[in-house]
C-alpha positions as CSV (number, residue, x, y, z in Angstrom):
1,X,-58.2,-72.8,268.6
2,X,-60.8,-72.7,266.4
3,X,-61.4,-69.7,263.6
4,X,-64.5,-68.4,263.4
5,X,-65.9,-67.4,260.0
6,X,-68.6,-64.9,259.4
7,X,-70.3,-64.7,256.2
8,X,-71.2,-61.5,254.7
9,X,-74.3,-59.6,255.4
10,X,-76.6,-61.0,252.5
11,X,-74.8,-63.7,251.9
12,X,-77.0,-67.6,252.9
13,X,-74.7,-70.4,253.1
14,X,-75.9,-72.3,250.4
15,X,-74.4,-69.4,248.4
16,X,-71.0,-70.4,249.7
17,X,-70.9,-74.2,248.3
18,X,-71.8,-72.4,245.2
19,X,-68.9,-70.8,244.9
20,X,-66.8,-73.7,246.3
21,X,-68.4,-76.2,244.1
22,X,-67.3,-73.5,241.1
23,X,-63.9,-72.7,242.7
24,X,-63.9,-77.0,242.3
25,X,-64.7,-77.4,238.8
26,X,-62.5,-74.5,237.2
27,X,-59.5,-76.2,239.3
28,X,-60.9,-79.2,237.5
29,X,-61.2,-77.6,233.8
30,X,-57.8,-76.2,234.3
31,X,-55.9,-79.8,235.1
32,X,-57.5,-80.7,232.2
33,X,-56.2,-78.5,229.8
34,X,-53.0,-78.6,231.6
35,X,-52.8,-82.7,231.0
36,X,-54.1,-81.8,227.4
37,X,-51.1,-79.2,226.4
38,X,-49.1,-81.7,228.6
39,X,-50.1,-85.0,226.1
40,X,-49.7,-82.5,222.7
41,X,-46.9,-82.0,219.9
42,X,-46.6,-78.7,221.4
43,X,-45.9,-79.2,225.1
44,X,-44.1,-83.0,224.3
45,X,-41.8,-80.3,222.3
46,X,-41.6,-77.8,224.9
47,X,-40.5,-80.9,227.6
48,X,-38.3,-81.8,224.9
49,X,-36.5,-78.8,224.4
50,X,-36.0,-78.3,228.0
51,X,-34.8,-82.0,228.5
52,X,-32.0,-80.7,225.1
53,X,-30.8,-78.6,227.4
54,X,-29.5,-80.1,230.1
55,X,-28.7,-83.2,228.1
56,X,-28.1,-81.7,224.8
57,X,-30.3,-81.5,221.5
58,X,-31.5,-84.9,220.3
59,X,-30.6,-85.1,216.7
60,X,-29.5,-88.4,214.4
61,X,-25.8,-89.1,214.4
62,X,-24.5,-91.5,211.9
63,X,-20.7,-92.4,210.8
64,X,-20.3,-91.8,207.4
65,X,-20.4,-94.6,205.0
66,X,-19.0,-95.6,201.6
67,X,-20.4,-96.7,198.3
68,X,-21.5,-96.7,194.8
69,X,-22.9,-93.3,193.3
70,X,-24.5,-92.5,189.7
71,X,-24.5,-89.0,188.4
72,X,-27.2,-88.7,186.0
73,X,-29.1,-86.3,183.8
74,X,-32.9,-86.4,184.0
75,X,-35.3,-85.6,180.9
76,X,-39.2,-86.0,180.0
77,X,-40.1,-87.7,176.8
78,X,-42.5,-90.3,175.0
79,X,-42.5,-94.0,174.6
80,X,-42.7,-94.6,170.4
81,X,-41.7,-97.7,168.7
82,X,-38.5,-98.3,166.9
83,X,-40.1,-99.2,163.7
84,X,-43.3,-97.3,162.7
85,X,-45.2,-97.3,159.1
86,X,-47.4,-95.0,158.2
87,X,-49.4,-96.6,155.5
88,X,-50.9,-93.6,152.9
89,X,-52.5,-94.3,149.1
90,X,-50.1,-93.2,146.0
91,X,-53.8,-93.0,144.0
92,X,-56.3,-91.5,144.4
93,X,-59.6,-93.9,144.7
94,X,-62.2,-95.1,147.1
95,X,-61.4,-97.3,149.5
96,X,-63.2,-100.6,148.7
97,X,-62.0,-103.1,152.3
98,X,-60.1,-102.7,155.2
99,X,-59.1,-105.9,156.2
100,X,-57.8,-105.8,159.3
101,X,-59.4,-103.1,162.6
102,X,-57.0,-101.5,164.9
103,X,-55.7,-103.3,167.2
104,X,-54.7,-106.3,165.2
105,X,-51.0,-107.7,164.0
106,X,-50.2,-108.1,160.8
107,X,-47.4,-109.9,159.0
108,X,-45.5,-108.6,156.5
109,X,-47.2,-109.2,152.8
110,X,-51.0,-109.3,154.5
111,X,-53.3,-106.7,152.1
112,X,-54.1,-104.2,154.7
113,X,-56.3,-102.3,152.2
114,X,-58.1,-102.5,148.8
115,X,-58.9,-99.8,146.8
116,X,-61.2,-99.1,143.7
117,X,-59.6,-99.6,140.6
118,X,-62.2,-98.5,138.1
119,X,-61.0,-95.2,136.8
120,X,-57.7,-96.8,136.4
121,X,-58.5,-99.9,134.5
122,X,-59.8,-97.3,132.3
123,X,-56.6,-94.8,132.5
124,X,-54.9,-98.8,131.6
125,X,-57.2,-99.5,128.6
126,X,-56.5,-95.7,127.3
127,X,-52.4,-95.3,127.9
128,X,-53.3,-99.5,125.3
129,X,-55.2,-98.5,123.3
130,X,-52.7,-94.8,122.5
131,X,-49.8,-97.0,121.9
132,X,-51.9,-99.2,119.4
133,X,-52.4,-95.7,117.3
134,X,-48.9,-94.7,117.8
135,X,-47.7,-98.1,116.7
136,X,-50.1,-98.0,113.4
137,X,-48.8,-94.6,112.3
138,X,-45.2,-96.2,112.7
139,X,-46.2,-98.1,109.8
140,X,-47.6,-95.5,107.3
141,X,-44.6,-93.4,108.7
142,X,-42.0,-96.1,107.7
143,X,-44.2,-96.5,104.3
144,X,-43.3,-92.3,103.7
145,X,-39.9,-93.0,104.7
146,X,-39.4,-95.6,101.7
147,X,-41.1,-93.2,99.2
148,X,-39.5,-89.9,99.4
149,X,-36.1,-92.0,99.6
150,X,-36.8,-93.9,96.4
151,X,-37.7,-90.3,95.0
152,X,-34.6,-88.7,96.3
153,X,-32.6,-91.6,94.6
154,X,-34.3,-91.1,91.5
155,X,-33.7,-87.4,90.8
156,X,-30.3,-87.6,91.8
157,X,-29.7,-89.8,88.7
158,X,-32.1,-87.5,86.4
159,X,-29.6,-84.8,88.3
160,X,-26.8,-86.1,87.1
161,X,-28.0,-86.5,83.3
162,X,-29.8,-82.8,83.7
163,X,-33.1,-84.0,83.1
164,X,-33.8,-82.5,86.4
165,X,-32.9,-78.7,87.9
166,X,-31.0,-78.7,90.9
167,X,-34.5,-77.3,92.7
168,X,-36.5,-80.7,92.4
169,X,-33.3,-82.4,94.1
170,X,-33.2,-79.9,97.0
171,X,-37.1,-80.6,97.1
172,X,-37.1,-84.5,97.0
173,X,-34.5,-84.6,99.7
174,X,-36.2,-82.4,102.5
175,X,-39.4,-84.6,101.8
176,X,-36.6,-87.4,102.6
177,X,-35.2,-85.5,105.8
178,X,-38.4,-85.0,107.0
179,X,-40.0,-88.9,106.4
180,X,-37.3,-89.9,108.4
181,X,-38.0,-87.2,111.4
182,X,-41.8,-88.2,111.0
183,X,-40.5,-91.9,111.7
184,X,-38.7,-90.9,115.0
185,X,-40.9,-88.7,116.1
186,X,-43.6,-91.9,116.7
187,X,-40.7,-94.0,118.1
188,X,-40.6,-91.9,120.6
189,X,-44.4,-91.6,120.9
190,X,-45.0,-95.6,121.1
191,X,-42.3,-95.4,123.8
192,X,-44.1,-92.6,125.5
193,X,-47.6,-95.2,125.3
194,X,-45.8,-97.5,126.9
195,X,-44.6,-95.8,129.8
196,X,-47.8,-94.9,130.3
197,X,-49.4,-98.0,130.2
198,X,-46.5,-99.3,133.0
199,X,-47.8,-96.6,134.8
200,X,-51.3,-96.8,134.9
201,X,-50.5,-100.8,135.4
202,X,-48.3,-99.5,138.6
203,X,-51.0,-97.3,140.0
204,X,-53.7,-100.6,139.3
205,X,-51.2,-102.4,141.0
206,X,-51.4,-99.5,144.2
207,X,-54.6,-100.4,144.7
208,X,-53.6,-103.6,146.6
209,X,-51.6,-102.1,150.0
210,X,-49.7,-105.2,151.6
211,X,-48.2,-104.6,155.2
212,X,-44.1,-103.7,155.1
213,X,-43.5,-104.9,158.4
214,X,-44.8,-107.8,161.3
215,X,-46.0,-105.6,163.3
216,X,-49.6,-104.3,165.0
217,X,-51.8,-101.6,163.4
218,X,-51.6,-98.6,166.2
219,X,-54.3,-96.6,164.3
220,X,-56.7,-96.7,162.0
221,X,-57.7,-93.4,160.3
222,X,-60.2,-93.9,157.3
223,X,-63.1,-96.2,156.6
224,X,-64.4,-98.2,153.9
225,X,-65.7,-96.0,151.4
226,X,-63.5,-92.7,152.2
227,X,-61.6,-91.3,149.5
228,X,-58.3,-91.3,149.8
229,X,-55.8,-88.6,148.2
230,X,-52.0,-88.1,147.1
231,X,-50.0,-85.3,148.8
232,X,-48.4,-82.4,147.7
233,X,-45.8,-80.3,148.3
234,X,-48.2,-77.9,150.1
235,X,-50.9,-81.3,150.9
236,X,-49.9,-84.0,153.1
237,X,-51.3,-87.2,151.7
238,X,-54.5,-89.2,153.8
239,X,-52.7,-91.7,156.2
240,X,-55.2,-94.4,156.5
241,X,-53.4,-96.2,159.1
242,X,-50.0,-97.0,161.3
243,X,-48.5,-100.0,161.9
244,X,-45.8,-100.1,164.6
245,X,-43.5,-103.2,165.5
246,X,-44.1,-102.8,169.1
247,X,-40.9,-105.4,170.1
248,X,-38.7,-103.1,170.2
249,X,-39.3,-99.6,171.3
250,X,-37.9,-96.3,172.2
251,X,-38.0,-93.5,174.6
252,X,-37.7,-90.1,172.8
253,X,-36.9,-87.5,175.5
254,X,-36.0,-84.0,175.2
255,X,-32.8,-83.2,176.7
256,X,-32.0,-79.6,178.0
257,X,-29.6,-77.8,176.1
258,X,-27.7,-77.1,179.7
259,X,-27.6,-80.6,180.1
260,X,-26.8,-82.2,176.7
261,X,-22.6,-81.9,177.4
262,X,-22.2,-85.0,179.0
263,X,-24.4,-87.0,177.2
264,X,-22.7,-89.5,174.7
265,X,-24.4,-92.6,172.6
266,X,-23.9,-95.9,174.7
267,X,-24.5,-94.6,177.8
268,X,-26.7,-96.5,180.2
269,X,-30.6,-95.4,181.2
270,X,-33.1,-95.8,183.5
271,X,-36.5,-95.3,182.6
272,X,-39.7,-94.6,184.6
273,X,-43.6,-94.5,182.8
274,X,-46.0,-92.8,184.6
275,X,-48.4,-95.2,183.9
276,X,-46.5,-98.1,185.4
277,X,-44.8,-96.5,188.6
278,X,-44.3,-99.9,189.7
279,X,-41.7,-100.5,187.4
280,X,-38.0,-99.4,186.3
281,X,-37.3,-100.4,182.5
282,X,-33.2,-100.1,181.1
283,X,-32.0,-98.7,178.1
284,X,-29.1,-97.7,176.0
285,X,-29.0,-94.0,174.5
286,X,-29.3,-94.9,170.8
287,X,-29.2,-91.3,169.0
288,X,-28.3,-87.7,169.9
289,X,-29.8,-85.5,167.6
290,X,-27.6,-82.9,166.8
291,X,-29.9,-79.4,165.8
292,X,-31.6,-77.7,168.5
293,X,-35.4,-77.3,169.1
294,X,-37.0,-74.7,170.7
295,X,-40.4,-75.6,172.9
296,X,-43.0,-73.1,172.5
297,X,-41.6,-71.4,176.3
298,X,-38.5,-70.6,174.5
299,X,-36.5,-73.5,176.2
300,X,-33.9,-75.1,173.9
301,X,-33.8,-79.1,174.1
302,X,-32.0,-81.8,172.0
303,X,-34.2,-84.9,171.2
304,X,-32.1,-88.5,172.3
305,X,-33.5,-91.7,171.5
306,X,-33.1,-94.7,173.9
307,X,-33.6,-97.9,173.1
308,X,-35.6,-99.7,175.9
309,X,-34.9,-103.6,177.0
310,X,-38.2,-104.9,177.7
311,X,-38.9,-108.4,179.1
312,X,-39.3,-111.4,176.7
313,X,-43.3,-110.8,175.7
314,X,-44.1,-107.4,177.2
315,X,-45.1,-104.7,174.6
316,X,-45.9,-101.2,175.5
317,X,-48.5,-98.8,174.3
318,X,-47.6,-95.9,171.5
319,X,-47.1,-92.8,172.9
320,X,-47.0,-93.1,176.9
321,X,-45.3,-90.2,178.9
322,X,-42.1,-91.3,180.4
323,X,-39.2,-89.6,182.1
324,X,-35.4,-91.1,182.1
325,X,-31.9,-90.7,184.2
326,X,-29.6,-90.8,182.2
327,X,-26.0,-92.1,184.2
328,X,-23.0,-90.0,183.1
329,X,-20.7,-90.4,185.4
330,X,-20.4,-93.7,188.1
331,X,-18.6,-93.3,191.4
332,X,-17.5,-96.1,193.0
333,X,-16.5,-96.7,197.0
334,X,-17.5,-93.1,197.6
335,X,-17.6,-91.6,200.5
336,X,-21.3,-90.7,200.8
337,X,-23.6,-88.6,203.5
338,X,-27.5,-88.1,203.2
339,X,-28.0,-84.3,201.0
340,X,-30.0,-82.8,204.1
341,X,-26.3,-83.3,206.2
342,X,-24.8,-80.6,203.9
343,X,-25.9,-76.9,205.0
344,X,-24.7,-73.8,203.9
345,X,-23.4,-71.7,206.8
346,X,-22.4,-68.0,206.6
347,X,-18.4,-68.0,206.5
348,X,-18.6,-65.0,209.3
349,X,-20.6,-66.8,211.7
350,X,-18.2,-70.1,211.8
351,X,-15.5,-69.5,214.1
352,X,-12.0,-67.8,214.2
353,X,-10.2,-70.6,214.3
354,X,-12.4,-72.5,210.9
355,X,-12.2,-69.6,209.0
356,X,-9.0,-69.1,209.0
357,X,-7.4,-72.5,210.1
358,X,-9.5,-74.9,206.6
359,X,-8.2,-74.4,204.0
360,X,-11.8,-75.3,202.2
361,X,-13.2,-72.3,203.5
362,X,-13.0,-69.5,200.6
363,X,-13.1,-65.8,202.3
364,X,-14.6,-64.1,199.1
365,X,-17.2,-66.2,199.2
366,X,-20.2,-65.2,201.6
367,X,-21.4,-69.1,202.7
368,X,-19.8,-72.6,202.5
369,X,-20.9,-75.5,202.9
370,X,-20.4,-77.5,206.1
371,X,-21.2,-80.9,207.9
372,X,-21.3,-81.0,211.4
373,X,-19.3,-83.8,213.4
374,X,-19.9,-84.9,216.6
375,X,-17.1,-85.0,218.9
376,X,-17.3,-85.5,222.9
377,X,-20.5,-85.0,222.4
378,X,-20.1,-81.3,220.9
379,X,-20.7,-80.2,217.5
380,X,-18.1,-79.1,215.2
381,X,-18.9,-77.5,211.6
382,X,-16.9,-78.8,208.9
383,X,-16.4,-77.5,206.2
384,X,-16.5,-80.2,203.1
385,X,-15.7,-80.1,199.2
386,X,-19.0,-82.0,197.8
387,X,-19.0,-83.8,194.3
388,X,-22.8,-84.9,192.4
389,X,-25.4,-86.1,194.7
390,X,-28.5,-88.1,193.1
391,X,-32.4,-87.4,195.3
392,X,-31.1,-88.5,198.8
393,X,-26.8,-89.1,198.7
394,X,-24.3,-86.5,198.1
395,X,-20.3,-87.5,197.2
396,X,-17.5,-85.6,200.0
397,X,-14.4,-85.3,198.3
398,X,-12.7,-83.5,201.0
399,X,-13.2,-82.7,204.9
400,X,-14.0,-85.7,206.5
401,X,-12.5,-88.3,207.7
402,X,-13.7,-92.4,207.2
403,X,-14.3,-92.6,210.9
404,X,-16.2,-89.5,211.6
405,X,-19.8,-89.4,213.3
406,X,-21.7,-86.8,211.8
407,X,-25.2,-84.8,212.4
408,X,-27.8,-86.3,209.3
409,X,-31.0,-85.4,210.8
410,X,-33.8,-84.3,211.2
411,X,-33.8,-81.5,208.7
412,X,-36.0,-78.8,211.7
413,X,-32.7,-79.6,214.1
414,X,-30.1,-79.2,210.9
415,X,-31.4,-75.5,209.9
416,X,-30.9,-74.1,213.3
417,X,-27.7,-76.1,213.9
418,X,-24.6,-74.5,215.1
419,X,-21.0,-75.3,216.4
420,X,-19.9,-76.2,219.6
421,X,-23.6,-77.4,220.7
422,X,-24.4,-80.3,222.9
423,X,-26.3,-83.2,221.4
424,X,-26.8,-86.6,221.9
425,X,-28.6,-89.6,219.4
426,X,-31.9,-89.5,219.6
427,X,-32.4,-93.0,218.4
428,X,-29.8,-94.3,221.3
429,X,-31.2,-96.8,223.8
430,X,-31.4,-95.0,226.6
431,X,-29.4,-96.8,230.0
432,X,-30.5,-98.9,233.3
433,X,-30.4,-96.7,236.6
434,X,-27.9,-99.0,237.9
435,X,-25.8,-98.5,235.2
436,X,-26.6,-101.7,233.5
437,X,-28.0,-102.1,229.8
438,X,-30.3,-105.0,230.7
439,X,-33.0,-102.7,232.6
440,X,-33.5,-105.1,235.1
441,X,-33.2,-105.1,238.7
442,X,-30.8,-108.1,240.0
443,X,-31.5,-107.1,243.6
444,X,-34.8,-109.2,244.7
445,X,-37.3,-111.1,243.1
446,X,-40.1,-112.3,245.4
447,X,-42.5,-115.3,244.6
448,X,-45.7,-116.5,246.6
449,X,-45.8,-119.9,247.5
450,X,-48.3,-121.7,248.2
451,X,-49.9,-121.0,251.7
452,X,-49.7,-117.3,250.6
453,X,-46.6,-116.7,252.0
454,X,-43.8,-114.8,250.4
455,X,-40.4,-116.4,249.7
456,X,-37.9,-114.4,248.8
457,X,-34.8,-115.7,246.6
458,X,-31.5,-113.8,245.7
459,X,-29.7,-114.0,242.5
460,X,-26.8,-115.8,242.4
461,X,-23.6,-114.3,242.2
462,X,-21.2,-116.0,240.0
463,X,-19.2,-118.8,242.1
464,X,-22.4,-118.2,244.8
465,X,-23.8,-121.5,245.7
466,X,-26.5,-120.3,248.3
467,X,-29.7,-122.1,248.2
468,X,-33.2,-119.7,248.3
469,X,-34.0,-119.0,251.7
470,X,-36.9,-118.3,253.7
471,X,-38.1,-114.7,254.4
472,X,-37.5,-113.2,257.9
473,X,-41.0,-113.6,259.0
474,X,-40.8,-117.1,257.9
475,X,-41.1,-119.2,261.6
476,X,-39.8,-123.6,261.3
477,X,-43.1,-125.4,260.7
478,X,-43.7,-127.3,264.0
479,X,-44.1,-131.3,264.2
């Protein structure tokens, strides 16, 4: 039988194929998108989440291992050497050379910078030529002193007789009293002219600035002809240059004031510059200061200095930005579990039987913190006691076991985890159908010979000594 179809009044029958060719292509576009969502994150999630339920939620499962642990306080700071100059004038003059130009090393003794010493010379030549007046009027006041003694002598004999009043005595022996005075007075005067003339020879002698240190001038702040000044109380001094002795060097970091406790001088470092993140540099905390600073946010820090090892030859730059762990406590044979394994969990959502059967579970408190294990293929929340953690470890002290398999990933599964849910390891190799884990099937291997005709050979069991035998359509090759 045969159904008869009868197109609409109006209706041609080109006008149909139209409308199947377009019923054709949206069937088309739709497959398409279909594979598309099919091939995505999205719908490989999707298949995934239905395949988690039926065989359980594919998350990481791990045993929990043991080992080594640091505990350490972290801190920004500056790399500065150990030994740094900085080089300022005690005169003021012009400068006249700068013999060396940033940059260079120096050793100690090399003249680093010259000076004018014109006005002094003549500051010299006047603090001389004062102390050859001074010591000129030494003489005529020695010459006094002799006089008005020999006077004084005199009338005390004429005294004595009464050829003189007691008046002229008084007199002649204040002149004496006072020639003496006169005399000390310009002692004291040629020692003052002296003074000044070892003075004036010390500040020629500042004109001349040798190096203190081998070291490497770090910067250079004048130039020749500058003039350079002394500082005040209220002045700092010109610095015309630093010199730093760049062998040895030191990270100055500023501590947090939360954090400074367990910090103590000896203590081990490690040190990271941010302009070599290719490297790790040691060091040894040299100095904790003991006053407190306060950064222009109000945060209190304590400055430490660490003194850095640095490989034979290597010499940092002055001033780099660095940032240091500091290990203040070392834990060794640990048991350890990555930091993303240890959620919080509110206590009333565990249940009955783990909030009131662990004794790590505190009621007043709203969360604890839990791990989950992985028994028969179930979760179970644990609750654990951690200790410090560094970026990626954390220290159990209590709750688990040394044979335990735990849930350490990934982080989207761990947030949503709960107890008594199915899971299985997502990074397990997944099983043959037969039950094998080789994958491959034993049963029957078939080869082509050479006329094209199949041969088909079965595996030997073991003990089976059975040659390969021909196929069933295989017919004895006639003579």
């Amino acid at each position: 039988m045969y159904a008869e179809v009868n197109f609409p009044q109006g209706v041609e029958q080109m006008g149909v194929f139209k409308v199947l060719t377009a019923i054709i292509v949206g069937v088309g576009v739709l497959a398409g998108i279909g594979l598309v969502v099919y091939k995505s994150p999205v719908g490989q999630r999707f298949i995934e989440d239905r395949l988690g339920e039926e065989e359980g939620k594919a998350v990481i499962i791990e045993p929990v291992s043991f080992g080594d642990l640091e505990r350490t306080v972290s801190a920004p700071g500056s790399i500065e050497p150990k030994q740094l100059i900085q080089i300022s004038s005690q005169v003021s003059a012009k400068i006249l050379a700068l013999p060396f130009e940033e940059g260079e090393a120096v050793k100690q003794g090399d003249v680093v910078v010259r000076l004018d010493p014109q006005n002094l010379v003549a500051a010299m030549d006047s603090a001389k030529a004062g102390l050859a007046g001074q010591e000129a009027s030494l003489t005529g006041a020695e010459a006094a002193l002799i006089n008005a003694r020999l006077t004084y002598e005199r009338l005390q004999q004429l005294h004595e007789t009464g050829d003189v009043t007691k008046a002229e005595l008084d007199s002649a022996e204040a002149s004496f009293l006072q020639a003496q005075s006169n005399k000390q007075v310009l002692i004291h005067q040629i020692e003052q002219a002296r003074a000044q003339i070892d003075r004036a020879q010390k500040d020629l002698d500042n004109t001349i600035i040798a190096s203190p240190i081998d070291g490497v001038i770090t910067a250079l702040n004048a130039e020749v002809g500058e003039t350079v000044i002394v500082g005040t109380t209220n002045n700092p001094g010109s610095v015309i240059m630093e010199i730093a002795d760049l062998s040895e060097m030191l990270l100055k970091a500023q501590v947090d004031e939360a954090n400074i406790a367990p910090i103590a001088v000896g203590q081990e470092a490690k040190i990271f510059i941010n302009a070599y993140s290719d490297r790790e540099y040691r060091g040894t905390v040299r100095k904790i200061a003991l006053k407190r600073q306060t950064a222009s946010d109000g945060t209190g820090t304590f400055e430490i200095e660490i003194l850095m090892e640095l490989p034979e030859g290597e010499t940092l730059r002055q001033g780099l930005s660095a940032s240091t762990d500091i290990v203040v406590e070392h834990f060794y044979d640990a048991m350890i579990v990555p930091s993303q394994a240890v959620v919080d969990r509110r206590i009333d959502e565990l249940p009955q039987e783990i909030r009131e059967g662990d004794e790590l579970v505190d009621l007043n408190k709203t969360f604890t913190r839990v791990v989950y294990r992985v028994v028969d293929g179930k979760t179970v929340a644990t609750p654990v006691t951690v200790g410090p953690s560094d970026l990626t470890q954390t220290v159990i002290t209590a709750g688990l076991g040394e044979e335990d398999l735990i849930v350490t990933g990934p982080y989207r599964e761990l947030v949503n985890l709960k107890h008594d849910m199915s899971v299985r390891d997502q990074n397990a190799k997944p099983e043959a159908a037969n039950g094998e884990g080789d994958g491959q099937d034993d049963s029957q291997v078939e080869e082509t010979d050479g006329d094209g005709r199949e041969e088909e050979t079965v595996e030997d069991e073991p003990g089976d000594e059975q040659a390969p035998r021909a196929a069933a359509n295989d017919e004895p090759e006639k003579p």
